[in-house]
N, C-alpha and C positions, 0 to 999 in steps of 0.2 A: 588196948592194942590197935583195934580198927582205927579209934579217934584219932592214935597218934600218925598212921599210915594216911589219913587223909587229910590231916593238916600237913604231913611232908609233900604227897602231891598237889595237894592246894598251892605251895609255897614254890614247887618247880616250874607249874604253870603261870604262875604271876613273876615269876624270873625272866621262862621264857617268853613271856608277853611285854615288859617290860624292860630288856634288857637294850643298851642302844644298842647299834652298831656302827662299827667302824669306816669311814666310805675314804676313796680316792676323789680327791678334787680336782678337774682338768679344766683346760680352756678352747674352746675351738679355736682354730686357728688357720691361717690360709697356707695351701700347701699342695706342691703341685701330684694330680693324680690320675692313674692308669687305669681304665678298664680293659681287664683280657679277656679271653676265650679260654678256658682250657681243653687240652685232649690231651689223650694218650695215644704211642705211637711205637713205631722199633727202627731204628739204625738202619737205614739203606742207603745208598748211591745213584745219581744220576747215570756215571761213566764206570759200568766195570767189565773187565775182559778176561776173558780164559786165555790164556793166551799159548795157543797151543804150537806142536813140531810141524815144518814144513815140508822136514824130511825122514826118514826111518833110520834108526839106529841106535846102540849104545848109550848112554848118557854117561860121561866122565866127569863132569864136574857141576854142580849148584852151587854156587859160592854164597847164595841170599840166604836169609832164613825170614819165614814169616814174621811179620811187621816189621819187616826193613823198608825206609823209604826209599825210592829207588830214580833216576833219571831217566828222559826219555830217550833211549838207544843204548841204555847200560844193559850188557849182558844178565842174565836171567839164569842159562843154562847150558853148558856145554856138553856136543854129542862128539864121540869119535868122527873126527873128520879124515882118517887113514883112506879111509876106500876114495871118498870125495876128491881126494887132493891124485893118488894116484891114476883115478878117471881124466884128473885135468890135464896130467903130465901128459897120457898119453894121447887124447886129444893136442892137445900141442905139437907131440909129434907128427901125428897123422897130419896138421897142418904143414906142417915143412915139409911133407913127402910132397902133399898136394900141391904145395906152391913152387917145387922143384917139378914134380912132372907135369905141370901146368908152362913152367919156363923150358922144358926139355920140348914138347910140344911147339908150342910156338915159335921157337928156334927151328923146327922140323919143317914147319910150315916158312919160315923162311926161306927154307935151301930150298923146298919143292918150288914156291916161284922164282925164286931166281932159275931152276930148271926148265922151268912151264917157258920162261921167258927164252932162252936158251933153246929148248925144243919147238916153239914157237917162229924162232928165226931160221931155222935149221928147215923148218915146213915149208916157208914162204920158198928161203932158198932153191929146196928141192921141188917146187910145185912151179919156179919159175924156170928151172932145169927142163923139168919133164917138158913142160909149157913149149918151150925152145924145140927140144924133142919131136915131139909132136907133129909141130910143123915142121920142122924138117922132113920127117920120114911120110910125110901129105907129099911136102915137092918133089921128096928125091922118089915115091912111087909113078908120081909124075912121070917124069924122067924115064922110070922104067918102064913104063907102059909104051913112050915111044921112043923106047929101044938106044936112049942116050946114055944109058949109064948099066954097068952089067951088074947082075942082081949080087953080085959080093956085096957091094956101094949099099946098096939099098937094105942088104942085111943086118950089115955093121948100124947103119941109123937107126934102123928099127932094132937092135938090140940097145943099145947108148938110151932109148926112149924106154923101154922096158926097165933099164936098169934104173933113170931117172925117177921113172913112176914107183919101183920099189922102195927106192929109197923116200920119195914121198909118201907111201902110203907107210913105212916104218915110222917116219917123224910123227905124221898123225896119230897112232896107236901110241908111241910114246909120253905124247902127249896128252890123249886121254888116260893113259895108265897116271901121268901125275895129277891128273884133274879128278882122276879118282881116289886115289893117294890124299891128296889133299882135302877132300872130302871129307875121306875118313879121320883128316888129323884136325878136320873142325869138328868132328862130332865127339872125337876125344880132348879136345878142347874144353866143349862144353861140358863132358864130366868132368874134368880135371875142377874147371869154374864150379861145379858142382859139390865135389869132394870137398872144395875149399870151405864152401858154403856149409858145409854140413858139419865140416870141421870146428867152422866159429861157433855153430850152434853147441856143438858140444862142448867145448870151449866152455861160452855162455852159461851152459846147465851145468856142467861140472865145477863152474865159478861160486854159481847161485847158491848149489849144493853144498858146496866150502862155509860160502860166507853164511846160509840156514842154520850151520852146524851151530852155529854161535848165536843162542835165543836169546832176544833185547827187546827191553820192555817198549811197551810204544807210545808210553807217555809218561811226564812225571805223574808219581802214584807210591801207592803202599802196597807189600805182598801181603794178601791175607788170607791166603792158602797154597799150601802146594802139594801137586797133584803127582811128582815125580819125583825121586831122588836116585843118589848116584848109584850106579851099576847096571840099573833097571833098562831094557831094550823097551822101544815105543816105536809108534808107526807114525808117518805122517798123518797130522790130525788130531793127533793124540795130545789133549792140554795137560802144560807142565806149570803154568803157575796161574793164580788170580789173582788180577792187581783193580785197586781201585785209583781213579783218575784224583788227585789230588785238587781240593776245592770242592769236590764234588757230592763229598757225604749229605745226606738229608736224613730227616726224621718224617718216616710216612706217619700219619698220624691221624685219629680217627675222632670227627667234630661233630657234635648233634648238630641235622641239619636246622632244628627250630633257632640253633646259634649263628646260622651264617650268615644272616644278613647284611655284618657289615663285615665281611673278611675278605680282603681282596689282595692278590699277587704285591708282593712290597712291604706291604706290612711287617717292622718289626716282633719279633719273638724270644722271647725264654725260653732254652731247653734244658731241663734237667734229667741224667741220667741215671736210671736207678743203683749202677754201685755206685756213684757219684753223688748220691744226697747235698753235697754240701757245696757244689761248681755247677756256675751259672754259665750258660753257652749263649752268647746271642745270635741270632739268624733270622732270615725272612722266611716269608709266605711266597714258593716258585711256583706252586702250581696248586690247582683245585682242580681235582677232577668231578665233570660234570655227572656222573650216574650214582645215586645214593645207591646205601643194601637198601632194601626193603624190610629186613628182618631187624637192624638194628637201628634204621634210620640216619646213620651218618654217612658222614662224605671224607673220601680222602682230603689229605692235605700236607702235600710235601710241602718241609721246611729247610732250607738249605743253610747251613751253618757259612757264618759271615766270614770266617777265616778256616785256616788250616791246621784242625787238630789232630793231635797227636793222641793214638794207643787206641782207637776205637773202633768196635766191633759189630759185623753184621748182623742183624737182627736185635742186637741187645733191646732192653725194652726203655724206655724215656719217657716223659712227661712234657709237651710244651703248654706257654701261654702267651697266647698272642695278643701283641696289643691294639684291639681296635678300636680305644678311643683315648685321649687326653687333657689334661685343665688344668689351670690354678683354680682350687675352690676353700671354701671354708670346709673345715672337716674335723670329723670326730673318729677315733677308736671305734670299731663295732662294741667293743667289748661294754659300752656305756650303752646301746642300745637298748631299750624297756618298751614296756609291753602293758598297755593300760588293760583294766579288766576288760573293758568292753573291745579289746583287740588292738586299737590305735598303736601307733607305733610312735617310738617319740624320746626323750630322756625325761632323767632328773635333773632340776637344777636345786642348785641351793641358795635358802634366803635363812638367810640368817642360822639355824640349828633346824630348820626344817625340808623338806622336799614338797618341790612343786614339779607334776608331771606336765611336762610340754609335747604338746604333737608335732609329729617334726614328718618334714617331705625328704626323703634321702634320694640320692643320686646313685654315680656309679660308685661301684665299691671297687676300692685299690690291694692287691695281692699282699703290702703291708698291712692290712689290717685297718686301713683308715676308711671312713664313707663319704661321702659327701652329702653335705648339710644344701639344701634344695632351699626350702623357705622355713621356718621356724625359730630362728635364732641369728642373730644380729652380730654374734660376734662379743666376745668377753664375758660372759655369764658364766658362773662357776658351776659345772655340771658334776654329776655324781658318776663314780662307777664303782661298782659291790663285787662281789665274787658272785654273790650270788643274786644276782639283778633282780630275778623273780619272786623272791620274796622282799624285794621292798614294796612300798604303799605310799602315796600321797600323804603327805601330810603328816612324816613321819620325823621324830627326831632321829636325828646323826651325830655323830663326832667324825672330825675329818683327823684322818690317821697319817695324810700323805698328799702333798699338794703336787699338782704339774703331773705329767709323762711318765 
């Protein structure tokens, strides 16, 4: 029983020492290639806004719902505008009152100088009266002094002078009484100009407060939250929706800084996002921020998507790869890659039913899976690739199972 057990494994080890295996044949070939970067990152924005109430009230209607895309000056939100609108009404009236007693005014101030004027000639008149007077009742005391004229004469004049003088010093008073008059009907002037003023400004704010009522977005964009809906009372200040500026989405994204050498603003990008496994996004390199962590050693690196996509979400998480360099070069599969005992790195070729390991210099390697052939191979030599690379050996026989790609 032993004998027959170790002639069975005597017989499985010379099988499996013996047995060929089956290889893929390829050809290197010239083909053009990427080398990226990669990092991982999450869904942000350059441009996003809260975009909040400028004034307190009600809210009647939200007509969006999040991820609607929206234009810039499309309504958003509406607030009851009842109070707003009858603030404007009456403001408007208060201006017609103001603008009527501002013209009742200055029509008042007309009649008082045409009075002033009026009173004015009336003074001259009477002050040329008295004047007359005056001297008369100079000469006619004359007169009575030497006894030319009996003091009746001389009475009557000096009353006519008296009477003149009153009636001058009446026109005067009348006349400052319209100079005061009209004083006053400029200082109510100036309220009235005042009222007016005050009137537009309300006017003005009760317009602003109208048009408030009506919240519009302020650029084109996407809603991607909202912070109010209908019924709800808010104060000015109060943000009712978040929209992102359209164009504007990036993937912040986190690079080892030992990678960054050659990454600079422009550079093309690959984003894949993670429900998205299977949609390629392209976009550049907008920004590097200069201050690494310390703790993990990398660096930001917004990548701003090249166009404008649609249904996507803040913070989600993504993957990019960025391409910092490219070529036509000769190139292999990694997947043909081997590994000599002594380390070298290099392929199989095949000569005839045999393997000949060659060292090989590789280059940058392409996110398809291809590498670049540096110096080693010339171009058309039939190389090996196995499943399992690492247990082949130099100078082994093969069957080839599968020729090309």
């Amino acid at each position: 029983m032993i004998i027959v057990l170790i002639i069975a494994a005597a017989a499985v080890l010379f099988k499996a020492n013996f047995i060929v295996k089956k290889v893929d044949v390829i050809k290197a070939v010239s083909m053009p290639l990427k080398e990226t970067v990669f990092g991982v990152g999450y869904v942000g924005a350059e441009v996003i806004s809260d975009v909040a109430a400028q004034v307190s009230g009600k809210i009647e209607r939200t007509p969006l719902a999040e991820g609607a895309e929206v234009k810039s000056g499309e309504v958003l939100v509406i607030i009851d505008a009842a109070e707003f609108n009858n603030a404007l009404d009456s403001a408007k009236v208060n201006l017609q009152k103001a603008e009527a007693q501002l013209e009742s005014i200055k029509t008042n101030i007309s009649l008082i100088g045409e009075n002033m004027a009026i009173a004015r000639s009336n003074m001259e008149k009477s002050a040329a009266v008295m004047e007359f007077n005056r001297k008369e009742t100079a000469r006619y005391k004359s007169l009575l002094d030497s006894n030319q004229i009996a003091p009746k004469i001389y009475d009557e004049k000096q009353m006519a002078y008296t009477v003149s003088a009153g009636e001058n010093s009446n026109a005067s008073v009348a006349l400052k009484i319209l100079a005061i008059e009209k004083e006053k009907q400029a200082v109510s002037e100036k309220l009235a100009a005042s009222d007016i003023e005050n009137a537009k400004i309300s006017i003005k704010q009760a317009a602003l407060k109208c048009e408030y009522s009506s919240i519009r977005a302020p650029f084109d964009g996407v809603i991607v939250k909202r912070f109010a809906e209908e019924g709800m009372v808010i104060n000015s200040g109060s943000p009712v929706m978040r929209v992102v500026k359209k164009g504007s989405y990036w993937v912040s994204s986190y690079i080892d800084i030992s990678q960054m050498q050659n990454i600079r603003a422009g550079l093309s990008a690959e984003i894949i996002l993670n429900r998205q496994p299977g949609a390629k996004y392209i976009g550049k390199v907008y920004r590097i921020e200069q201050e690494g962590d310390k703790i993990t050693e990398e660096l930001k690196v917004d990548i701003l998507f090249d166009s404008n996509i649609q249904n996507l979400y803040l913070d989600e998480k993504a993957e990019v790869h960025i391409e910092t360099s490219g070529r036509t070069a000769l190139a292999i599969p990694s997947s043909c890659v081997a590994a000599a005992a002594d380390g070298r790195k290099g392929v199989f070729t095949l000569e005839g039913s045999k393997t000949v390991f060659k060292k090989i210099e590789f280059g940058i390697m392409d996110r398809s899976g291809f590498i670049e052939v540096v110096n080693g191979l010339a171009g058309g030599e039939s190389i090996v690739r196995f499943d399992e690379m690492h247990k082949l050996r130099e100078n082994e026989t093969v069957a080839v199972k599968k020729e090309g790609l």
